[in-house]
C-alpha positions as CSV (number, residue, x, y, z in Angstrom):
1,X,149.0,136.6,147.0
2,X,145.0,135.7,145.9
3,X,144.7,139.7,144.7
4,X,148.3,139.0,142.4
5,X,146.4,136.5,140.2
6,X,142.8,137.7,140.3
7,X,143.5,140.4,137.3
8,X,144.9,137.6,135.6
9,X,142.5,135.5,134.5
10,X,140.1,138.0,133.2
11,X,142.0,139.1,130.7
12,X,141.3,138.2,127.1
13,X,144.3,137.2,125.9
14,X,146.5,135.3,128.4
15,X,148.2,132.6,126.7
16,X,150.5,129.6,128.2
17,X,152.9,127.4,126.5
18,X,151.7,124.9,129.6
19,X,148.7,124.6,131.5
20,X,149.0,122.4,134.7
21,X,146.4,121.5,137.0
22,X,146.9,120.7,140.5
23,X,149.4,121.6,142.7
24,X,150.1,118.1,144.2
25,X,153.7,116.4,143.5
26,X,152.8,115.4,140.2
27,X,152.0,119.4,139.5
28,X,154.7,120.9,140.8
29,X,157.2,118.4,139.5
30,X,155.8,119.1,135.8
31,X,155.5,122.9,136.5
32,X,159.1,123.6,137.1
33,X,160.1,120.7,135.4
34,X,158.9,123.0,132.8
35,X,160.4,126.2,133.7
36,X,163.5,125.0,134.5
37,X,164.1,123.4,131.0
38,X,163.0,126.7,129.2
39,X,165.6,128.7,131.7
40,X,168.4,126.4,130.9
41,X,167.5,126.5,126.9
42,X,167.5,130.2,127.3
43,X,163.7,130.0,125.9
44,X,160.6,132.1,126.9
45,X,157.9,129.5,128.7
46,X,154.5,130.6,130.8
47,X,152.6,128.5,132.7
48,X,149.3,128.4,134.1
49,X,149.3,126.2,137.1
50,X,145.5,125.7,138.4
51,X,144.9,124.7,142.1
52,X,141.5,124.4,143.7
53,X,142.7,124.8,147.1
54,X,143.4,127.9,148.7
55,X,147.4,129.9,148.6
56,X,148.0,129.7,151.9
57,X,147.8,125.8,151.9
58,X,149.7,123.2,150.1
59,X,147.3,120.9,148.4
60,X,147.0,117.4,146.5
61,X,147.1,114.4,148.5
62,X,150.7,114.0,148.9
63,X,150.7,116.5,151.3
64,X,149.1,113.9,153.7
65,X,151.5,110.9,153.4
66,X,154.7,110.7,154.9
67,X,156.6,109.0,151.7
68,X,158.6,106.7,153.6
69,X,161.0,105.7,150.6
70,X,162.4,102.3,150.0
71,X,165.8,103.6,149.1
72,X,169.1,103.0,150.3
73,X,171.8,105.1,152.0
74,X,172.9,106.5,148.8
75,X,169.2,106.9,147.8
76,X,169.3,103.9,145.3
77,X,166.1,102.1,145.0
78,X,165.3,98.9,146.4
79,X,166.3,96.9,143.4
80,X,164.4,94.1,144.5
81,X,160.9,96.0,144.2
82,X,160.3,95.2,140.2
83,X,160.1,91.3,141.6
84,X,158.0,91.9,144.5
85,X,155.7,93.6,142.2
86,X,155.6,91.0,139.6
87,X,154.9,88.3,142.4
88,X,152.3,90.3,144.1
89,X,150.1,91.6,141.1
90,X,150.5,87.9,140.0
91,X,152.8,88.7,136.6
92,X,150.2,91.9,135.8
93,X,152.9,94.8,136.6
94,X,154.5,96.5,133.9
95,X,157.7,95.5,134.1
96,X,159.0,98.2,131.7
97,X,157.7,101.1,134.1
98,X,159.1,99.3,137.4
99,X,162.6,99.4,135.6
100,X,162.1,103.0,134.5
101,X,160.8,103.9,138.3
102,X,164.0,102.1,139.7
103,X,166.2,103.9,137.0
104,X,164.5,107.3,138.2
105,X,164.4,107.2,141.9
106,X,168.0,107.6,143.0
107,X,167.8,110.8,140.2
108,X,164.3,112.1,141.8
109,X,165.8,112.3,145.1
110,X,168.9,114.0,144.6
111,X,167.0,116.6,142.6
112,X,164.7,117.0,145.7
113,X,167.3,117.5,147.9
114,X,168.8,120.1,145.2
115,X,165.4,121.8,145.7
116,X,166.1,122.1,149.8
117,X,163.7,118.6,150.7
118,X,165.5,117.2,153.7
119,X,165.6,113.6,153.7
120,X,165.7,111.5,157.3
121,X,167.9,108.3,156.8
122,X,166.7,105.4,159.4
123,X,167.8,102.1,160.0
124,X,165.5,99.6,161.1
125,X,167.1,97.3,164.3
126,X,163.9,95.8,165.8
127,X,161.7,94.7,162.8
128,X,162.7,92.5,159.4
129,X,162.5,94.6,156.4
130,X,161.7,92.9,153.4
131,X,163.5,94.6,151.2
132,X,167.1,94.9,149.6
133,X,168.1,98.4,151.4
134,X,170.2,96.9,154.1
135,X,167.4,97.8,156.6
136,X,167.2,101.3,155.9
137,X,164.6,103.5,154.4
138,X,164.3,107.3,153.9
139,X,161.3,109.8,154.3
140,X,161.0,113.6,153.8
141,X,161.3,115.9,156.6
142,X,157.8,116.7,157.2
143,X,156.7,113.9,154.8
144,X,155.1,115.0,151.0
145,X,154.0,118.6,152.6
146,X,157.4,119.6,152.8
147,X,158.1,118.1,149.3
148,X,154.8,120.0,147.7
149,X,156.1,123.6,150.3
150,X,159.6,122.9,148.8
151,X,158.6,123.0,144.9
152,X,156.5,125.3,145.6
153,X,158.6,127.6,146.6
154,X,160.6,127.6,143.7
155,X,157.6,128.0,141.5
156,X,156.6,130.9,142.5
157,X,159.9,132.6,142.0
158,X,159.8,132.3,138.6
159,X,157.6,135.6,136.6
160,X,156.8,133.2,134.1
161,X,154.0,131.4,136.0
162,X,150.8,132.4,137.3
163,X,149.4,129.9,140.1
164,X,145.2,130.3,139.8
165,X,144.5,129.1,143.6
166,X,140.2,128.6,144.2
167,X,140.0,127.6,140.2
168,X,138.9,124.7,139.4
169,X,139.6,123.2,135.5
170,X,135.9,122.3,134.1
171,X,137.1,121.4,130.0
172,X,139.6,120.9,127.8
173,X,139.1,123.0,125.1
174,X,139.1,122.5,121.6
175,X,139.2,123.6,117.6
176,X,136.6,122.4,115.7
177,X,139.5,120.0,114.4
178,X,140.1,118.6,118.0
179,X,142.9,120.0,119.0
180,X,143.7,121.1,122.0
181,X,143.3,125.3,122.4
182,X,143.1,125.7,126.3
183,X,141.4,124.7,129.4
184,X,137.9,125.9,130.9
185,X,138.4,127.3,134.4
186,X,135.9,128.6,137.0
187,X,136.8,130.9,139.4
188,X,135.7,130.9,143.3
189,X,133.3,134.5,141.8
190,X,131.4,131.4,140.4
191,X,132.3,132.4,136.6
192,X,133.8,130.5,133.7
193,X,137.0,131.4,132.2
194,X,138.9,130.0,129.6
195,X,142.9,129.8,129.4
């Protein structure tokens, strides 16, 4: 897979409509957040997703955690988590982004089990859980790994996107009027590149 991509970022002229860096859930969730869209709107869309680590690895740190999810048995949020936050940052949460996150959550999940993450219900019997789930919480199968393997997958099937793996971004580039032109990348041959 490394020798698919190599030729790629020497030539001159590749473009992208998106440039992504880092392959971790935040990555791959805007990568084919992005492809998908421009597949659906019938639209032509290429994307350069950067990712220091190596192909044979998933990467980013959500690939360490096990994402134990305070969401019911339908996958609802724990609609009690906006207060808890506002009582434990002492009234500094935005209030406005806990709503949007407990808007999003039930959506997020469902769309991750679209994309073939298995999620393990559990039911707590032996300790109090102090939040509104009826003692249950959900994680992924094989935690944020399988998440980042899972979206992964589905990148890659898509000819639209080239994944950089051993590149590293260095600079955003820019016109002489500040706008944004590409990215600055550097290669594990120890040479810059620009995208």
């Amino acid at each position: 897979m490394e020798e698919l991509f190599v030729g790629a970022i020497n030539m001159p002229s590749q473009e992208y409509d998106l440039i992504v860096v880092g392959s971790g859930f935040a990555g791959c969730m805007a990568t084919l957040n992005f492809l998908e869209t421009c597949k659906a709107e019938n639209k032509n869309g290429r994307v350069a997703l950067i990712e220091a680590g190596k192909a044979d690895e998933r990467c980013g740190a959500s690939r360490w955690t096990m994402a134990y999810l305070r969401l019911d048995k339908d996958l609802a949020f724990d609609d009690d988590w906006k207060h808890e936050m506002q009582t434990v940052s002492k009234g500094q949460a935005d209030q406005e982004y806990c709503q949007v996150l407990q808007n999003e959550a039930q959506t997020t999940a469902k769309y991750l089990e679209a994309h073939g993450v298995k999620f393990v219900h559990h039911d707590e019997q032996n300790v109090l859980l102090e939040f509104k789930t009826g003692q249950h919480f959900v994680f992924p199968e094989g935690g944020g790994n399988a998440v980042i393997s899972k979206l992964m997958d589905h990148i890659i099937s898509y000819p639209d996107c080239d994944v950089y793996w051993e590149t590293n971004g260095m600079h955003v580039l820019t016109n002489h009027q500040g706008a944004v032109r590409g990215l600055q990348v550097r290669k594990k041959d120890g040479l810059l590149h620009e995208l």
